[in-house]
N, C-alpha and C positions, 0 to 999 in steps of 0.2 A: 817229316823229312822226305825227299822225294828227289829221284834223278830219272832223266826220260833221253833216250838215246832214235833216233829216226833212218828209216829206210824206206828212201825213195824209188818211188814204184812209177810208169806208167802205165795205164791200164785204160786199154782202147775196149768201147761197149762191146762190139761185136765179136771181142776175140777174149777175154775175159777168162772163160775156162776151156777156150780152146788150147792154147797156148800148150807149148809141151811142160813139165812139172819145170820151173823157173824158181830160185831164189836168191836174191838180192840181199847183203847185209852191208853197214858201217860201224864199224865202230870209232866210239867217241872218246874224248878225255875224258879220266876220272876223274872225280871230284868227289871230297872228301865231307861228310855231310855226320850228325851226329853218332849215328850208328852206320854211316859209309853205307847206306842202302841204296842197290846200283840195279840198274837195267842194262844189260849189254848185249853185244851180237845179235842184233832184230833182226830176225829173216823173216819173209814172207810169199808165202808158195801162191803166186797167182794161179795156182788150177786147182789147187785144193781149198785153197780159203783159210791155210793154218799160219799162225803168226809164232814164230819161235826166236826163244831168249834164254839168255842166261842170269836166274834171278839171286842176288846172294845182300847177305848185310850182316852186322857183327849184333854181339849180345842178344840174339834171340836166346826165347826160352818158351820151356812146356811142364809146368807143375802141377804138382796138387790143389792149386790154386786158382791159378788159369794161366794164361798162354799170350804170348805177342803172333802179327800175321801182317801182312803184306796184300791192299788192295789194289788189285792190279786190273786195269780197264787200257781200252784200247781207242785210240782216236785217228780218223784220216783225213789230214788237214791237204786242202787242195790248196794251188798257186793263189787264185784270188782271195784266202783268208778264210772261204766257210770248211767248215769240217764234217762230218760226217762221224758218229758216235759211232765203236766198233760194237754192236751190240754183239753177243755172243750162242754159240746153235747151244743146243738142251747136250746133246754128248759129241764125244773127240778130243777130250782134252787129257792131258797128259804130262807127267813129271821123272827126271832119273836124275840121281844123285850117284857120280863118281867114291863119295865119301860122303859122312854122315848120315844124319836120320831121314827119313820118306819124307816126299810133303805131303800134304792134306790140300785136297783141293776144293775150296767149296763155294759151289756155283746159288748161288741168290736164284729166288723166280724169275726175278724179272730180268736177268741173265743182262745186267749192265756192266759188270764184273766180276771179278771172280778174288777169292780169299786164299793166299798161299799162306800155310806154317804150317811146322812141324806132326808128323804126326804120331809122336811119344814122346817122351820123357826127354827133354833134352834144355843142355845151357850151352849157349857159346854160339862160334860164328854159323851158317850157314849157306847152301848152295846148289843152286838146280837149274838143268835146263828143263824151261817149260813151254809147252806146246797149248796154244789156245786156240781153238777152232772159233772163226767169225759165222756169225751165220749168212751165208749167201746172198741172201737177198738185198743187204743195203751193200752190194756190190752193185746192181745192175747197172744202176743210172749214173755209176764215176766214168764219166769220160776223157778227163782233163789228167796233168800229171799230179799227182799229189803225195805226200807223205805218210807213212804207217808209224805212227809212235805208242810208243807203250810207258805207260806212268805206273808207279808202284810208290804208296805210302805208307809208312809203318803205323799200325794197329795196335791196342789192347783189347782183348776178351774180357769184357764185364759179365763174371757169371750172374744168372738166376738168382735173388736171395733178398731177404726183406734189411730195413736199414733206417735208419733216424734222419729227420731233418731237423736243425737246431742243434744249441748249446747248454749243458748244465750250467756257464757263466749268466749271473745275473747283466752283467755288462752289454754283451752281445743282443739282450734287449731290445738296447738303444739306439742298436743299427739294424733293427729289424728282423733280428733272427727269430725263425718259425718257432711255437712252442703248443702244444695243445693243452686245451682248458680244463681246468679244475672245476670245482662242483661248485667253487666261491667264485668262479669265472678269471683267477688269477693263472698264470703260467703256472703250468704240473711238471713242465720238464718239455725235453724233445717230443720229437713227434713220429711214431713210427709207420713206415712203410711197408705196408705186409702183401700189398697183391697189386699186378700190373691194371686189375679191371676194380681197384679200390676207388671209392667216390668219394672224395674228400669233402666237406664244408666246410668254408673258411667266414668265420663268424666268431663272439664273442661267449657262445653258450657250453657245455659242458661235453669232451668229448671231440668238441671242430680245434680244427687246423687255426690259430690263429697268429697277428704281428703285430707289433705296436708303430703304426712310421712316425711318429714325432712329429706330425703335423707337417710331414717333408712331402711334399708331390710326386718323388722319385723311388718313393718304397713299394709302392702299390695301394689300390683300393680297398684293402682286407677287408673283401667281401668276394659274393658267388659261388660258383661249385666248379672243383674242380671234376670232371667227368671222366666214365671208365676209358674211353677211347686218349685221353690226353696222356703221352710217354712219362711213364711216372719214374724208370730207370729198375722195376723189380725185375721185370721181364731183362734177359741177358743181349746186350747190346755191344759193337766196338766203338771205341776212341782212339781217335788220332795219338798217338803218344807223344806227340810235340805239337808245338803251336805250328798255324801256317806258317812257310818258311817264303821267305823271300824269291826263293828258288822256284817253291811249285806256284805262284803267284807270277811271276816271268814267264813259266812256261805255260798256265795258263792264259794267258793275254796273245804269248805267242802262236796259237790256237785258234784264236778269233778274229773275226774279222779289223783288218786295221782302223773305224771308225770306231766298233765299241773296244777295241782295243783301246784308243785315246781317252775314251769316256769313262774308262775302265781306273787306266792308271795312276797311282800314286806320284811320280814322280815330278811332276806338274805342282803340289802344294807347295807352299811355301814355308822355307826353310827344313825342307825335307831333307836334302844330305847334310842338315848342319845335327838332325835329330834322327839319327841310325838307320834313312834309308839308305839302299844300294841299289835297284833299280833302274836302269837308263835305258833309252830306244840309241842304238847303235847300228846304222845301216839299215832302218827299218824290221830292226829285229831287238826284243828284250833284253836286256839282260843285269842280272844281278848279279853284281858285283861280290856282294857276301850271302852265297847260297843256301846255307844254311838257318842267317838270322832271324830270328821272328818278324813276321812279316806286317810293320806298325801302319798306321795311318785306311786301314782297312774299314768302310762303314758295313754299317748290317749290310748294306744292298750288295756291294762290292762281294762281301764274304756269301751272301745266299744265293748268287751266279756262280760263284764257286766252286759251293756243295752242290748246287742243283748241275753244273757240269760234269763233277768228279764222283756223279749218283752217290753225293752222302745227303745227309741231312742235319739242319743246325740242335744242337745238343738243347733241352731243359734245363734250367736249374735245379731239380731235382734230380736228373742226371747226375748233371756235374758233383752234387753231392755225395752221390752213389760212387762214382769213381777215386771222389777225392778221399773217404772216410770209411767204404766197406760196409763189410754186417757188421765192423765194432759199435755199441754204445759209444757216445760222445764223451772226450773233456772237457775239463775245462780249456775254453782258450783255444783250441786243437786246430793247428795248419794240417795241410793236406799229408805230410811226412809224417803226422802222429805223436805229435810234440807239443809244445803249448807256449814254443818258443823259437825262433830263427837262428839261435848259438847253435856252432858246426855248421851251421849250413856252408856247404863246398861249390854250389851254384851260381855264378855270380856275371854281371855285364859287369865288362872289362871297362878299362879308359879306354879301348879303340871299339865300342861300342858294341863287341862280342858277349853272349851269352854263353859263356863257358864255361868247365869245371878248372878249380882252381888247386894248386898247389900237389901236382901228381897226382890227382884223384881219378881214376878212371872207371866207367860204365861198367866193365868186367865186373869189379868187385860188387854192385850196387846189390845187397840182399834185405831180405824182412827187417833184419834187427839194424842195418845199418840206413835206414833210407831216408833218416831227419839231412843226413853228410849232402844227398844227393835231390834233396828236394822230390824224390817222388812221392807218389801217393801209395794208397795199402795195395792197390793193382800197379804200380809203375807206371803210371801214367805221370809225365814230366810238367813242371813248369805249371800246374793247375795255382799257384800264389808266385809272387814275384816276378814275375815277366811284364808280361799286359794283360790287360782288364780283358775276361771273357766273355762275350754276350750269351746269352744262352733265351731261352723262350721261356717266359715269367709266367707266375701263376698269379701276377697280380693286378689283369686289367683282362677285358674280354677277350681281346683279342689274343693275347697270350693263349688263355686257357680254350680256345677253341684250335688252340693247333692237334694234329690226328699224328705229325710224324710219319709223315708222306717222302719215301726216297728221292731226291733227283733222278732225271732219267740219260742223264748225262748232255742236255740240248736244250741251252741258254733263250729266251725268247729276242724277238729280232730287236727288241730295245736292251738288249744287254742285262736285260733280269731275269731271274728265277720264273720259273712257269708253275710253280706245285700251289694252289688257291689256298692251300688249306696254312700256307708260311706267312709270318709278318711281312707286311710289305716296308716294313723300315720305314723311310722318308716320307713316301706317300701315306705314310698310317700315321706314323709317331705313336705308336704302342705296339704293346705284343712280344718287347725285348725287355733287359735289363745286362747290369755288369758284373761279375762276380769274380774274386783272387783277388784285388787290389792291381796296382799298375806302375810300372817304372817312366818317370819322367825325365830324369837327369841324373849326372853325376853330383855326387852330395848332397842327395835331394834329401830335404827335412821329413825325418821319419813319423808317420801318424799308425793310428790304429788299425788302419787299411790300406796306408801304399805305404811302401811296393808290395809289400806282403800283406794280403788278408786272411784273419782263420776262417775255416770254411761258410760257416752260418751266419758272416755278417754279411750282409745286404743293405749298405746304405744308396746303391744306385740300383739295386735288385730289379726295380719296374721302371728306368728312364730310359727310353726310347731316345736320347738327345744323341747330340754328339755325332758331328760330321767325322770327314777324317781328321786323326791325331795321332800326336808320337808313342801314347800307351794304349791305342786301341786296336784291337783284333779276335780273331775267333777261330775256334779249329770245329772239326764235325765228327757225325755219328753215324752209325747204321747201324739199327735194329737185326740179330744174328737171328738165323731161322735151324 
């Protein structure tokens, strides 16, 4: 979920940090988004180079367990449509809280943004003004009037820790769930994940990683090696805590240039607002209509401009596992809530095409022992089954398995894609992805073993690279925590 509020600057070369200390703010309409996470009052000191905001959003939290956080990067988008990534200096940055707890601020290397939450012990709303220093130098060369906007999307903290891929059900088999080999070469059970720089073999011998695809072309090659360098999810990583939303996918477009803007957009497919989109060009400007919704009809390509803009990067399927299941052993049958069943589940798209909770259920209450109500996962991480199908980078073709989990650097290439060599190239490749959670297609759709809800370890499109845009397809991203 994501809200981005703008303060328009201009800023003549030669007078840049002459200028006497100057700040400029707007603020915008609220808008009410899962957990109401808001960017407001953007100032920005043309002699200093510091961008200041007031950051807040409800239901955070900081446990024993781990913690939600706030990716916040900064972008300067000029009149003609190109932008300018706010990269950020090494120090200057800065947090104060009227009430509640500190935040934590934590600057990445490659300083494309920065990590706000909490830092103790805390549940409930939050709120801070913060101070992020840019670093000077991608000021010089803005000549033109342009815009300072600041984006903020809410995170989970995936800690450190080993964890099973696959199911104790024999069933899950038959859609490809992982399982490693016995000494008779039969499934022994899941398959555990014990170290980030582990070398998988995925092979039929005693010991390797292996999958049954049923002679299906979309499970994968089960074969190769998976290698130390490929993101296994042991090593502690963040997740989006919601799918992309319609919202940051709007203000993404509105960001770029107005050709790959067009090239970009959804809105354009056919029979898209009869199948949950909200997206429209209104004055030459985005806009989505329901800001919050998951944001369907998304291709790999689409979503790995995205990530490579908003310096994330596209999630594993071993990830995704990681997040959806924890360090628990597997059950049988087990969705990402920890159940082995959808009864209670309070999650639900409405008749007006909302993914909402249902029946007074609200985010406040969501805990450990109640989280099958709420569809989270064992980390809170939302909507990993039942929404739309997740792509993530497969371990079951080469390309897949040669991805390193290389960050975006927030600066799209001039064709409107991902620049990181080492990412599936989607369309141009047709491998190196797959789908995982199952997917919602309609109202009263006929319930299978995988839509709209998948348990976690089936994989029956686990390796297909197909699939243009559609009404249950999309992806959210990742960044490796340092």
């Amino acid at each position: 979920m994501i809200w981005v509020v703008s303060s328009i600057i201009k800023l003549i070369k030669m007078g840049i940090f002459k200028n006497a200390m100057v700040a400029l703010a707007i603020i915008m309409p609220l808008v009410s988004s899962a957990n109401n996470i808001k960017v407001e009052q953007v100032k920005f000191n043309n002699s200093t180079g510091v961008v200041s905001f007031n950051l807040s959003w409800e239901n955070s939290w900081n446990n024993n367990k781990n913690h939600d956080a706030a990716w916040v990067f900064v972008k300067l988008v000029q009149t003609n449509g190109a932008y300018v990534h706010g990269s950020l200096a090494t120090s200057g940055h800065g947090s104060s809280s009227e009430n509640g707890p500190k935040a934590n601020l934590n600057l990445p290397k490659d300083r494309v943004g920065m990590f706000v939450s909490t830092g103790a012990a805390h549940r409930g709303n939050v709120s801070w003004e913060v101070e992020l220093q840019l670093d000077k130098a991608i000021l010089k060369n803005i000549t033109s009037e342009y815009k300072v906007e600041v984006f903020a999307i809410e995170m989970v903290y995936i800690p450190e820790g080993s964890f099973f891929i696959g199911d104790t059900d024999l069933a899950a088999l038959d859609y490809a769930s992982f399982f490693e080999v016995s000494a008779d070469r039969s499934p022994a059970g899941p398959y555990k994940i014990n170290s980030e720089d582990q070398i998988i073999t995925v092979g039929g011998s005693e010991g390797n990683l292996y999958y049954d695809t049923g002679n299906s072309p979309y499970r994968g090659d089960h074969k190769g090696t998976v290698l130390a360098s490929f993101p296994k999810g042991y090593n502690a990583f963040y997740m989006m805590k919601y799918e992309t939303s319609q919202g940051l996918y709007a203000d993404f477009l509105n960001t770029i240039s107005s050709e790959l803007a067009a090239q970009l957009t959804p809105h354009g497919t056919k029979d898209y607002y009869q199948k949950r989109g909200s997206i429209k060009l209104e004055e030459n400007k985005y806009i989505a209509n329901s800001r919050s919704r998951p944001a369907n009809y998304i291709t790999w390509d689409d979503g790995a401009a995205l990530a490579d803009w908003a310096g994330l990067r596209p999630m594993t399927e071993l990830e995704f596992t990681k997040a959806a299941r924890g360090p628990n052993e597997p059950i049988t049958h087990e969705f990402p809530w920890g159940t082995d069943t959808v009864d209670g589940l309070k999650r639900k798209v409405t008749l007006d095409d909302e993914l909402v909770f249902i029946d007074g259920v609200s985010e406040t209450n969501l805990n450990d022992q109640n989280r099958n109500v709420y569809g989270a996962s064992y980390f809170w991480v939302m909507d990993l089954a039942g929404s739309l199908w997740e792509k993530c980078v497969t371990i079951g073709d080469e390309i897949g398995r040669n991805y390193l989990g290389s960050h975006g650097d927030g600066r799209i290439s001039e064709k409107g894609t991902a620049t990181n060599p080492d990412w599936p190239a989607g369309i141009a490749e047709e491998g190196g992805y797959g789908y995982r959670g199952g997917g919602y297609y309609a109202h009263g759709m006929k319930i299978s073993d995988f839509n709209p809800h998948s348990p976690i370890s089936y994989r029956p499109y686990g390796s297909w690279a197909g699939g243009k845009r559609s009404i249950a397809y999309s992806q959210r991203y990742v960044r490796t925590a340092e």
